[in-house]
Structure formats: structure tokens, C-alpha cells
N, C-alpha and C positions, 0 to 999 in steps of 0.2 A: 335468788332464783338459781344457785349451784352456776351461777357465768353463763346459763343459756338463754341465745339471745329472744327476746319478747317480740310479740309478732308485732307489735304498735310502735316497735323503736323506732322505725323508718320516720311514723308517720310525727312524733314527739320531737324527734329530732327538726323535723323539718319547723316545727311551733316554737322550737326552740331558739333556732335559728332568727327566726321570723321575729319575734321578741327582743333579740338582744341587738339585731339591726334597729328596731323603733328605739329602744330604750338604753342604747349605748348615748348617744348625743342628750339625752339631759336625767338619764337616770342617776343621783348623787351615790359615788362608792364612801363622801365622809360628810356628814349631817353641818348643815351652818351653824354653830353654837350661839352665835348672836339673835337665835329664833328659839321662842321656848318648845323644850322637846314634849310639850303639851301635844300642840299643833302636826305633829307629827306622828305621835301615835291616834289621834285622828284621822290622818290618810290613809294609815293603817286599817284603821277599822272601816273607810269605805272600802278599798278592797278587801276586806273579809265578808261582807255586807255582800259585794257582789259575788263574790266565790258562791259560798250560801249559794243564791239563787240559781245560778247556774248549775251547780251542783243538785239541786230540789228538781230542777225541769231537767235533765239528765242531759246539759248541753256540754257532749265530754270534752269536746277543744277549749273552747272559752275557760269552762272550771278548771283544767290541765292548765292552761295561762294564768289566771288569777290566782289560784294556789300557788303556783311557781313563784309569781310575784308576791304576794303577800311573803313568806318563808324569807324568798332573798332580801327584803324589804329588810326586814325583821331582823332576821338574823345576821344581816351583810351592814346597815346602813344606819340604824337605831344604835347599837351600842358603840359607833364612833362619835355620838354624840357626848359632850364633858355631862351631862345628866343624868345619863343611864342608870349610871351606880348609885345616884344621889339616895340618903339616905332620908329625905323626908317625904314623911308618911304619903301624900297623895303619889309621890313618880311613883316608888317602890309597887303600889298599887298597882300602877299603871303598867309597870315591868311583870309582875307576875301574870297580869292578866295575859299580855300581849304572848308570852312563854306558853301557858296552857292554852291560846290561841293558835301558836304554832305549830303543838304538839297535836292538836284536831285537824287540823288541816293538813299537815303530813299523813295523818290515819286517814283521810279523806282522799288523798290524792292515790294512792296506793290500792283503792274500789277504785276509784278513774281509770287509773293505768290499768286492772281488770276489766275491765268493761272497754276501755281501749281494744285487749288483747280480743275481746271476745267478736267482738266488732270485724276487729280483722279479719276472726276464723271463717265467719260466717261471709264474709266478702269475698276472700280467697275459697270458699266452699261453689259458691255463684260462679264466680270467675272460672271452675273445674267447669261445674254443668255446662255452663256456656259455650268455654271452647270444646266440650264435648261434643256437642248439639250442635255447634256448626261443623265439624268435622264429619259427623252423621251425616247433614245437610249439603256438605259438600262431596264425598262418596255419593248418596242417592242423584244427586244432578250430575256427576261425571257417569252414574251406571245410565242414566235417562239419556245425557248426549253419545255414549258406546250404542245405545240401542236404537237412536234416532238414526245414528250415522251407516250403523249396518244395514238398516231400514233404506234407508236413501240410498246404497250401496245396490241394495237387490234392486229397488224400482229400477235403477241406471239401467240394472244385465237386464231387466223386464222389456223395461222401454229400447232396447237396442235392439233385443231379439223382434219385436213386435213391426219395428221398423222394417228390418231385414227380408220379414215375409211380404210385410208389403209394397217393396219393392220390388222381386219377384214374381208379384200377381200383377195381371192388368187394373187400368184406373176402373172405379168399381166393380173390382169384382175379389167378392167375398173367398178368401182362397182355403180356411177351414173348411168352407160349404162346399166349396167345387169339388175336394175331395171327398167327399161322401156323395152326390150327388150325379154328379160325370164319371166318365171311365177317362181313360188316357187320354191326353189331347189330339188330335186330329195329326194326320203326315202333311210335311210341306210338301207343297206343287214341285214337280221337277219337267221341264229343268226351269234353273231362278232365272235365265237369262230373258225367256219368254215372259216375263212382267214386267211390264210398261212403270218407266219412274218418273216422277215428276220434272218440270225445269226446275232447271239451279237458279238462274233468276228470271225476276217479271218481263214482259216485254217491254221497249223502251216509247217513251209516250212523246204525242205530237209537239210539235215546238208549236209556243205561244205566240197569242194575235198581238201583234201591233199595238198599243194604247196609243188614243189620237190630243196630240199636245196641245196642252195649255198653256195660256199665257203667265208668267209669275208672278207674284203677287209686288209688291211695293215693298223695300228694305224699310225696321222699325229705325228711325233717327237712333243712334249710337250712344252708347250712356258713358260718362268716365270712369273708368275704371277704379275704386274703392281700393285703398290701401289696406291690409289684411293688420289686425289690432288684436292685442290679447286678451281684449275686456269690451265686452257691448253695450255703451251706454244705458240704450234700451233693453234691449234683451239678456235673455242668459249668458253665461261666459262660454267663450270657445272648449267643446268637449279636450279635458285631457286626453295625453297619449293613454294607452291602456298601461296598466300597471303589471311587473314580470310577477309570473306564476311562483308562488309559494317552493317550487323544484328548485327553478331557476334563481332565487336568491340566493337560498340556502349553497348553491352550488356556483363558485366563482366564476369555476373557469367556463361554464356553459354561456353563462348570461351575458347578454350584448343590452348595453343602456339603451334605451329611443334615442333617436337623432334628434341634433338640437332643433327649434324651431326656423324655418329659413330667415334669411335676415336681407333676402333681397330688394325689400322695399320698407323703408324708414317709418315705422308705424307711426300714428298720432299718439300721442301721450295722453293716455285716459286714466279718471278717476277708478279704481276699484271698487266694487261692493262691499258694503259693511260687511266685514265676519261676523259669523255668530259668534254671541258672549258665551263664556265657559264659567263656568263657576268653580272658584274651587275647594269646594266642599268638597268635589270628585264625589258625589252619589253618597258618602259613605264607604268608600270602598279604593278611594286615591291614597296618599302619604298625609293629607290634612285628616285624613279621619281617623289616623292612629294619635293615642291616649299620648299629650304632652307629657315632657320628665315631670313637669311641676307637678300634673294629676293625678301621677302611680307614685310622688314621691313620698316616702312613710309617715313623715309627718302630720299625714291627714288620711291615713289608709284605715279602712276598716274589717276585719274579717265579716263579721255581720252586722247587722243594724246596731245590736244592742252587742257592742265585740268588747274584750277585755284591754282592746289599744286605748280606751277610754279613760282609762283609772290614772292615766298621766296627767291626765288632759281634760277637763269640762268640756270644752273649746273644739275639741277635733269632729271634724267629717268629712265621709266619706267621697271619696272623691266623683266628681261630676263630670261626664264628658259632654261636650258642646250637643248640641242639638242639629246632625248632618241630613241639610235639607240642598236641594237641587236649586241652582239660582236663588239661593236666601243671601240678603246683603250681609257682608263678613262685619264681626264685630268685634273686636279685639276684647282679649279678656284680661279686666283690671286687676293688676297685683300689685301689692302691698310693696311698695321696695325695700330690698331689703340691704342695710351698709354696708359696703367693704369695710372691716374696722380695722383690717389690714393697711391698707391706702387712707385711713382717716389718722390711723397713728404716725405717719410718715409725715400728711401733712401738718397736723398739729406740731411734731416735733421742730418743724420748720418756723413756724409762725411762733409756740415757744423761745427756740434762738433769738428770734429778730425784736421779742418784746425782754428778753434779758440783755440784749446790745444797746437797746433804748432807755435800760434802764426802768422799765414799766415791770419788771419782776424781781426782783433781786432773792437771794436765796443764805441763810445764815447758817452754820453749823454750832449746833450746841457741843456742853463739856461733857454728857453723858446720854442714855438710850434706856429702856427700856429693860430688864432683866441682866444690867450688869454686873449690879451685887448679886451674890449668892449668897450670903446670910441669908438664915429665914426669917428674920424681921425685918431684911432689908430688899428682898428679892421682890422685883416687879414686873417675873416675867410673865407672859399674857394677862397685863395690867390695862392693858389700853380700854376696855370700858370703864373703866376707873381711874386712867390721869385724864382722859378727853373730857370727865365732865366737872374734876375738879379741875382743870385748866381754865373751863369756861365759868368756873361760879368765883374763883379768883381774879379773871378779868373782870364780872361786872363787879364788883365789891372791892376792887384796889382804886385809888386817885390816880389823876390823869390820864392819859389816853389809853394806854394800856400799862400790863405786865412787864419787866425786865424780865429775861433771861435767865439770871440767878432764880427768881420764882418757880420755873419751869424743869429747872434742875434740880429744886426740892421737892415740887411737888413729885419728881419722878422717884427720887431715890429714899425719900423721910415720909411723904404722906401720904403715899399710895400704898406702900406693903401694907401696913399695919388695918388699912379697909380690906384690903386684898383677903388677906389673911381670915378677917371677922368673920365676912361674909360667905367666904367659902368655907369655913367651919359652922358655919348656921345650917348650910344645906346642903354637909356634906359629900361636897366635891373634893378632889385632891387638891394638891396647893399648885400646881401649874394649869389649874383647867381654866378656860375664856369663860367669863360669868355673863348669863344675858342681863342685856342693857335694861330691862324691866326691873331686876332685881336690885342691880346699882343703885336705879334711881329713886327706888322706895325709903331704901338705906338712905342716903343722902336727903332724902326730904326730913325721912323721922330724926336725923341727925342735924339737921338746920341746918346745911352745909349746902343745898339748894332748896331754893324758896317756890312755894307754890303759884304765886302771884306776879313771876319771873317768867312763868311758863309763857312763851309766845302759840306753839302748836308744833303738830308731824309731819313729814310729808315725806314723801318718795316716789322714785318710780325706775325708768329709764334714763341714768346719768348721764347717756351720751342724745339723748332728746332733750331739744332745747323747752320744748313748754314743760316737761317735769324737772326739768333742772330750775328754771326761771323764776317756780313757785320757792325753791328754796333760797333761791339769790332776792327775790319780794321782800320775803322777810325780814332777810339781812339788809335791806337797804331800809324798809321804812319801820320793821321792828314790830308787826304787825303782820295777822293771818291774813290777805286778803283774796278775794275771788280772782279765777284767773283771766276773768274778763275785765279785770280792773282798768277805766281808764288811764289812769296817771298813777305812779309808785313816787309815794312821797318819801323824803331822806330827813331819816331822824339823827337828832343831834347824840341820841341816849347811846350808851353804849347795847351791841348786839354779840351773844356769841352762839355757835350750835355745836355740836357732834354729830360727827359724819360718821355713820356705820355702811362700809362698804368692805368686800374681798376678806370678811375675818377679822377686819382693822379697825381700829376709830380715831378719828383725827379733830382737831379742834380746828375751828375757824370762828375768829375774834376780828369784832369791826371796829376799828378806829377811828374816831372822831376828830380831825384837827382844827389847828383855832382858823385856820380859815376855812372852815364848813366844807373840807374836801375828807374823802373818806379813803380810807386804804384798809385790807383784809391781812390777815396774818395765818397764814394756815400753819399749826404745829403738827406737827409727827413725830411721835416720839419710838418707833421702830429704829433701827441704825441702817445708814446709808455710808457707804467707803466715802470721805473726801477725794478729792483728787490735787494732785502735787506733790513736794518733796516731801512734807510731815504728812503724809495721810492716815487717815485714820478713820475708824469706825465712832457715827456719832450721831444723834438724831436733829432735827432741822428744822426753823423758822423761816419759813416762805412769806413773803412781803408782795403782794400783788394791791398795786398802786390805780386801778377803776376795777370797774366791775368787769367790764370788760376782760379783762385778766385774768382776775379772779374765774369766771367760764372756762378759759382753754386754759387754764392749772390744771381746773377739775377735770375734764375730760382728758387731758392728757396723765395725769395720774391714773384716773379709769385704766387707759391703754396699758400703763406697765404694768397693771398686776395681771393682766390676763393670761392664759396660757396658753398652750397648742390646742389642747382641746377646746378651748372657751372662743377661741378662733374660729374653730370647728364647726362650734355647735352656733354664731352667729352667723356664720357665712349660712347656712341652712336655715336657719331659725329667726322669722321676725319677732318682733316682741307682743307677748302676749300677756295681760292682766291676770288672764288665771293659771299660769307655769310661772309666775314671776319669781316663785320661792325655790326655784333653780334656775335662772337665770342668770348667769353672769353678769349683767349689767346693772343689776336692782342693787338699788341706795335706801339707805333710812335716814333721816336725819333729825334731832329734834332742836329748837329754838328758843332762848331766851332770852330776856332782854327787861335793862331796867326800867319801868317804868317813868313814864313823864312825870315831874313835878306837878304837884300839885297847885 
């Protein structure tokens, strides 16, 4: 547009605004690669789905929002996925589509912004007339009050002069008419002394008869005298002093308070009248009737019924204010609580210490990590969907309790590249991309290297909630999918191990069986963590959580470290919701295996 500014900027701006406030706290700027980027250009395509319609019934705010998002969606959030580029046939499909999608919707958006501008013109054309018409409107009522005023101006000189004559003239007597009717008035009598004038005052009147005396009547017997109280049992209360005139407050120095009540005589102590009840709904119209923060907070805000703040969100509505009625009994309105995970990470860290001083945790450092070689046959960086689930098909398939150590350091540095490798050369991703966990474990079944009949089940949810956590600790105790009503969680002797996919990461947890039917968890992580002491060093870590008990605030306290400022952010705001879970910060996946009982 040559840099001139568009009449609809203001109003775009302000949508603009309004959107990156809702969708800063769980809008993703990089795709979870551990989700297939399938699932994703499906969210896509319902905001396209809803632009469209918007865009059809000419709803220009809303399709201005959904187009917005869909584009940044797209073009900002999709290709930080390791998929994007993939070179087999169905993404690729999926990539092109999603591109000629974006290129219609830009051409779409651009008749919005049109029809925006045109909106405006014709708004700010109303807005002329308008203050036109009142300006007219207000001229014609100041020329009406100049010509009232001049009007009531003359009656005044009317009604004075009117007066004047007839004051002048005797009482009844028509002084226009005498002048036409009479000649000149009559000469006074001379001389004036000869007319008799009235007395100045009455004569003074007879003095009064005598009244003849009565005898008096009988005095009534004496009553006692009632001590003066500031409340009447029976009756109404003593009127107040009058209260100072609206002048006299506003003005210090004039106003004198009422005198205190006298205190000459020691009143009885009396009950008060019940006051009236107040409600405080205040009418609609007190500080209870203003919209709580929770109400207008964005989270659940919507421009219209059917508003484009939706497309985040299944789950979102509109916010509701109470219903402010006059003496309606108050009911408190139930919310969802939501954790400090700030103040949960503190105290975890505590109760962590105190079970590694007891020895209920102990914690090991392995001799290597993840992506330390750099050979390309031997590189296993973003390997971890592929050592987490050969960690776990080598725990059930080695003798005795578990794995050694040495195991763990091979399977990191020898037999993870070489899968690494295959599989991201089958679907054409680079050789440092996170491969999802679906496609690992296809590979790995058709390769025999996990067994199908091994499979326990899925489960996920909120890692820092104890009933979705508890479904994957079931598992691991008794090796078994069970309902989460289950009464008793029975403890299997078989060996149990899962993969934990949380924060990008996947970690193993293998269940021990000892010969005295007690069980202990080994959570591996094959990321590098710095030791601490005089040889430190970078190195990945066998975790030994000795009950289950343990084993829980591991997990959650592991949760707490990977989070970040934002994921802080967006919990302290945000309770947990089943349908935003695929941005959530706290969502787990995890899946379960375990060897079958003897036959």
C-alpha cells in the first residue's frame, strides 16, 4: 500500500494484540517431535476449516484471527517439527498441501483487510454525519434558548411597566379607561388643615370582672421518674440528632458536630433492634458485582459465541458472571485448584534429600551419555527413543535381576547408532532428528528386538497428578493393565520395564525383583548430567529408588527440573485440561512391558 497507513490498522491491531495475549501461555514456537507430525497438520486443518466459514458468512474479526493463526501456525510451528522435510511420500503430501493452504489464506486474508478498510470508511463516514447533526442540533437549541431568553427579557420590561401604572391608579380603577373617559382630576380642598383625620389609636377598653374562685382539684400521686436510654425496648428508637447539611460538611470550618448525648443520668443497658440484613450482592451495582480476574481471565474469554479463541481449545467458555440478585444467599464459586509447582518443586527437593540421607534413593553415574561419539556409525545424539526401549527389551531378556552397567554403556554407544541411523534413513529425516516413539517401535518389533506379547499397555496424563501417575506405577508393580478402580495392586515377581516420554526425553524404568520378594525401580537416563566433586564430569545416570514410594517423588521431581520460566508460567495460569494436553507442560506418555508369567 506505498507505507499509507489502512484505515482498519487500529482496529487489527487491537485483534492482534488480543490473540497473542490468549495464545502466548500455550501457543507452541517448536512442535513436540515425540507426537507424530500427522496430528498436527490436523489442527491445522481445523483452523482452516474454521477460517472458511468465517470468511463464507463475512465474519471479518474472527476470519482476520483464524487466518492469522492458521499462516503462523504453519509457517512459525510446523517446520520446527524433525518431520517436516521428511521425505516419505504421505508427510511430503501433507507439506504441500498445508503450503498451497497457506498461500489461499494469505490471498484471503488481504479481501478481509479490504473489507476491513471499507468497514471503517463507511463508520467514520456515520461518525461525520453524526457529529454533524449534533452540532446543527445543538446551534438550533442555543438559537431557541437566545430567543426564549430575549422573550422573557421583554415580558420582565412588560410586567414592570404594567405594574408601575398600577400603582399610580386607585385600587380598581382602570387607569387606560380614566384617560379617555374623564378630563383632569378634580383640585384638592384648601385649606388641608380643615379635614378632620382619624385617631392614631383605639380607645383603651374597660378592665376586666373579677372571676369568682374555685376550689383545686386533687394533685395526681407522683410517678418516678424514668431514666432517659438510647433504645426502647417497646418502641421505636430515640430520633437522631438531625444530620449537618450537605454545605456544612463539605465545609470544615463552618460545621459545629451535635452535642454529645447528656450523660446525667446512668441509662439502663438495653438490647438493640436487630438491623436490617444487607446483602452483598449490593443490587448489582456494589464492588461484588464487578466481573472477578478469574472471569475476564483469557483463558476462557471469547470474542463471540462461535469466536476463533476456540481453535486452541475445545474446552474454552465464555466467561459467566454470577447472577446479582438482592438478598440472594452468597454461594461461593467452585475452582478447580490450581498447583503452585513452584512451591511443589521446593518441597519435593526436600523430601528428595531426606530419602537420599536414608538411603531410600541412591543415584549412580555411568562411563558415557548419549551423543558422545561423533562418528557417524557411532553418534547417538537425540537417540533417547531408541536407547529407552532397547534398555527396556534388554532388561526383560538378560538373567537375574537386572542389567549391569556395562550393558548400558553399549547399548548407548554400539547399538543404538546403527538403528538410529536405519530408521532415519527410511524416512528421511537428517541424522540428528528425535524419531517418534511409534516409528521405533514398529522397527523394533519387525526386528525381534521387542516382542509383542511383552506389550503390557499406554498410559498418560498429568505426571504431577497422583491418579495419572499411579496408573503407570500399577503397572510396574503388578505387570498388568488394571482399572483405576482396582481394589488391591498385586506385586509380580516377573521382571517389568516402560519408557517414559516426557519434556523431548525418554528415560527407562526397570523393576527389580529380589530374592526376598522386595522390589526396587532403576530409572536410567542416558542425557549427561555434570557429577559433582573433585573428578567431575559429564555422564549419564542410574537412579535406584528402593519402594514405590520413591520411585513417585523421583518422578515428579524430575518433572520439576525440566520445566522452564515459561512452563511455570503457563501452570501457574493454566489447570490441566484433557483437550490442550498436547501443549502442556506436564503431559507424560509412557508404554509398559513386561515378561510374561510362566506357564
Amino acid at each position: 500500500m506505498n507505507g499509507k497507513v489502512r484505515l482498519s490498522e487500529s482496529r487489527r491491531n487491537t485483534l492482534r494484540k488480543l490473540d497473542d495475549e490468549m495464545s502466548n501461555s500455550f501457543f507452541p514456537s517448536k512442535l513436540s517431535n515425540l507426537r507424530a507430525i500427522e496430528s498436527y497438520y490436523g489442527i491445522a486443518n481445523k483452523v482452516l476449516v474454521a477460517f472458511e466459514s468465517c470468511y463464507e458468512s463475512n465474519e471479518l474479526d474472527n476470519a482476520y484471527l483464524y487466518g492469522r493463526r492458521f499462516a503462523k501456525f504453519s509457517m512459525e510451528a510446523l517446520p520446527s517439527h524433525d518431520y517436516y522435510n521428511s521425505a516419505k511420500t504421505e508427510l511430503k503430501a501433507l507439506r504441500i498441501k498445508n503450503v498451497k493452504d497457506v498461500e489461499g489464506v494469505m490471498i484471503k486474508l488481504e479481501k478481509v483487510v479490504d473489507c476491513m478498510d471499507a468497514e471503517e470508511e463507511l463508520k467514520l463516514k456515520l461518525q461525520r454525519e453524526e457529529a454533524q447533526r449534533r452540532r446543527e442540533e445543538a446551534a438550533a437549541a442555543q438559537s431557541r434558548r437566545e430567543e426564549a431568553a430575549a422573550a422573557s427579557l421583554n415580558d420582565v420590561e412588560m410586567s414592570a411597566m404594567q405594574k408601575l401604572e398600577m400603582l399610580r391608579a386607585p385600587s380598581g380603577f382602570n387607569h387606560s379607561a380614566s384617560r379617555k373617559s374623564l378630563g383632569p382630576p378634580p383640585p384638592l380642598p384648601s385649606p388641608l388643615s380643615s379635614i378632620p383625620l382619624p385617631p392614631i389609636l383605639p380607645p383603651p377598653l374597660p378592665p376586666p370582672l373579677p372571676l369568682p374562685s374555685l376550689p383545686s382539684p386533687p394533685s395526681p400521686p407522683s410517678l418516678p421518674s424514668a431514666p432517659s436510654a438510647p433504645y426502647d425496648e417497646e418502641g421505636d428508637s430515640a430520633p437522631p440528632p438531625p444530620p449537618p447539611s450537605y454545605s456544612d460538611v463539605m465545609d470544615a470550618s463552618t460545621y459545629t458536630p451535635p452535642p454529645p448525648p447528656s450523660t446525667s443520668a446512668t441509662p439502663k443497658p438495653r438490647r438493640p433492634k436487630q438491623p436490617p440484613k444487607l446483602s452483598i450482592h449490593m443490587n448489582g451495582v456494589g464492588d461484588s458485582a464487578l466481573p472477578s480476574l478469574y472471569n475476564l481471565s483469557f483463558g476462557s474469554h471469547k470474542l463471540q459465541p462461535d469466536s476463533p479463541m476456540n481453535a486452541y481449545s475445545s474446552a474454552a467458555t465464555a466467561p459467566q458472571l454470577p447472577i446479582q440478585q438482592f438478598d440472594q444467599q452468597y454461594v461461593p464459586e467452585v475452582r478447580k485448584e490450581i498447583v503452585n509447582v513452584r512451591t511443589l518443586q521446593v518441597r519435593l527437593l526436600d523430601q528428595f534429600d531426606s530419602l537420599r540421607r536414608a538411603k531410600k534413593i541412591e543415584m549412580f553415574p555411568l562411563n558415557t551419555y548419549q551423543g558422545r561419539l561423533k562418528s557417524p556409525s557411532s553418534d547417538s545424539t537425540n537417540g533417547c527413543t531408541v536407547i529407552s526401549p532397547l534398555v527396556a527389551a534388554h532388561h526383560l531378556s538378560s538373567p537375574g535381576s537386572g542389567i549391569p552397567d556395562m550393558t548400558i554403556e553399549s547399548i548407548i554407544d554400539n547399538i543404538a547408532p546403527p538403528i538410529l541411523s536405519s530408521v532415519r534413513s527410511k524416512l528421511g529425516l537428517r541424522q540428528d532428528a528425535l524419531i517418534v516413539p511409534s516409528d521405533v517401535h514398529d522397527y523394533l518389533v519387525d526386528c525381534k528386538i521387542l516382542h509383542q506379547n511383552k506389550f503390557v499397555g499406554v498410559c498418560g496424563g498429568n505426571i504431577l497428578d497422583d491418579a495419572h501417575l499411579n496408573e503407570l506405577l500399577n503397572m510396574l508393580q503388578s505387570g498388568k493393565c488394571l482399572p483405576p478402580n482396582a481394589p488391591a495392586i498385586p506385586t509380580t515377581n516377573e521382571k517389568v520395564a516402560a519408557a517414559l516420554f516426557f519434556h523431548e526425553h525418554v528415560i527407562s524404568i526397570l523393576k527389580l525383583t529380589l530374592s526376598t520378594r522386595e522390589c526396587w525401580y532403576d530409572v536410567v537416563d542416558s542425557l549427561p548430567t555434570r557429577t559433582s566433586g573433585a573428578s567431575a564430569s559429564q555422564c549419564c545416570s542410574r537412579t535406584r529408588c528402593k519402594d514405590r514410594t520413591s520411585l513417585e517423588l523421583y518422578l515428579k521431581k524430575y518433572a520439576c527440573s525440566k520445566f522452564s520460566d515459561s512452563n511455570f508460567t503457563y501452570m501457574e495460569r493454566n489447570g490441566w485440561d484433557d483437550g490442550m494436553c498436547d501443549f502442556d507442560p506436564r503431559v507424560f506418555q509412557a508404554f509398559v512391558w513386561a515378561n510374561p508369567p510362566p506357564s
